[in-house]
C-alpha positions in Angstrom: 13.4 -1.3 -1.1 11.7 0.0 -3.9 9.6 3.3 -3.9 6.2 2.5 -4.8 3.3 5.5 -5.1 -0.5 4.6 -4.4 -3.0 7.1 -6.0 -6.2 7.1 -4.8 -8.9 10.2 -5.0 -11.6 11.1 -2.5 -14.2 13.7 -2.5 -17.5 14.2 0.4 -20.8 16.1 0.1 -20.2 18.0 3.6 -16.4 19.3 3.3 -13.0 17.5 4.3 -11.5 13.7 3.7 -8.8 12.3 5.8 -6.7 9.5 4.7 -4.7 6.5 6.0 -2.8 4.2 4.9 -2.1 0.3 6.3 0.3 -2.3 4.8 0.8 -5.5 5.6 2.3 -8.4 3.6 2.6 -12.5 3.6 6.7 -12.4 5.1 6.1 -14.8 8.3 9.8 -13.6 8.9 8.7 -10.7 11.5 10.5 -8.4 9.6 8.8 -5.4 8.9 9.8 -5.4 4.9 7.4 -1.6 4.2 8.0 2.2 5.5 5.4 4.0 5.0 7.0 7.6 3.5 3.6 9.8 3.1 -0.3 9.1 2.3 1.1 8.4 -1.6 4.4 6.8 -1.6 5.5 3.6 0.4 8.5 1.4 0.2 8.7 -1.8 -0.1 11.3 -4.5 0.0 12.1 -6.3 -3.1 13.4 -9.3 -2.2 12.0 -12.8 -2.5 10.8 -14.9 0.3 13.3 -17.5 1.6 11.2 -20.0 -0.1 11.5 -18.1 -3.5 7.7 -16.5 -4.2 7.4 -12.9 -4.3 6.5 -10.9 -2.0 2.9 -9.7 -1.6 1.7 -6.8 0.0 -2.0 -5.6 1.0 -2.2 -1.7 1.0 -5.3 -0.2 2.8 -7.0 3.4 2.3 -9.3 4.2 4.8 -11.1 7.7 4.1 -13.0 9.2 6.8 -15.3 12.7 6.4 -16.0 15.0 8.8 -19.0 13.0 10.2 -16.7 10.3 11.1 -18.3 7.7 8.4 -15.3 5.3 7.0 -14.7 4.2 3.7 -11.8 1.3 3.0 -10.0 0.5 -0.2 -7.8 -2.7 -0.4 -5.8 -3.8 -3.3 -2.6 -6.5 -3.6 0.9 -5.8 -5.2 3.9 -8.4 -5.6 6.8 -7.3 -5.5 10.4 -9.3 -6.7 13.9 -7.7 -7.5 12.9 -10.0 -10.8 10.1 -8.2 -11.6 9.8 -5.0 -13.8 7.1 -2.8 -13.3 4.9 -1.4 -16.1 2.7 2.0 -16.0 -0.9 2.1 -15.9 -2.0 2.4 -19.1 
C-alpha cells in the first residue's frame, strides 16, 4: 500500500465546511485495495491488476457548509509498484 495525501482547500461566505472523502477504483476483484487514514491521506495498493494495467482510483471530495449546500470534486490517480511519483510542480 502506498500512502498517498489529497490536498484540497475550501472556504464559505456563512462560517464552517465539512469534508468527505470517497474512493473507489476499477479492481473487479472485490477486494477493497484503499483505507482511508484521515480527510488528507489515503492508501492505496500498488499492485497491478491480474491482467497487468495499473490500478486506477477515483477520489471524491464532497464539501458541505452549514446550510447543507454540497459541492463535489473528483479526480483519477494510477497507481503501479512500477510507477514513481513526481511532486507537483
Amino acid at each position: 500500500m502506498k500512502k498517498t495525501k489529497v490536498k484540497f482547500s475550501t472556504s464559505d461566505n456563512g462560517g464552517g465546511v465539512t469534508t468527505d472523502i470517497a474512493v473507489s477504483s476499477n479492481a473487479t476483484d472485490g477486494i477493497k485495495d484503499w483505507e482511508i487514514i484521515n480527510n488528507g491521506e489515503l492508501r492505496l495498493r500498488s499492485s497491478r491488476l491480474p491482467d497487468g494495467s495499473p490500478r486506477i482510483y477515483t477520489i471524491t471530495v464532497t464539501a458541505t457548509d452549514e446550510s447543507g449546500n454540497k459541492t463535489k470534486r473528483t479526480t483519477t490517480i494510477a497507481v503501479s509498484e512500477t510507477m514513481i511519483a513526481k511532486p507537483a510542480a
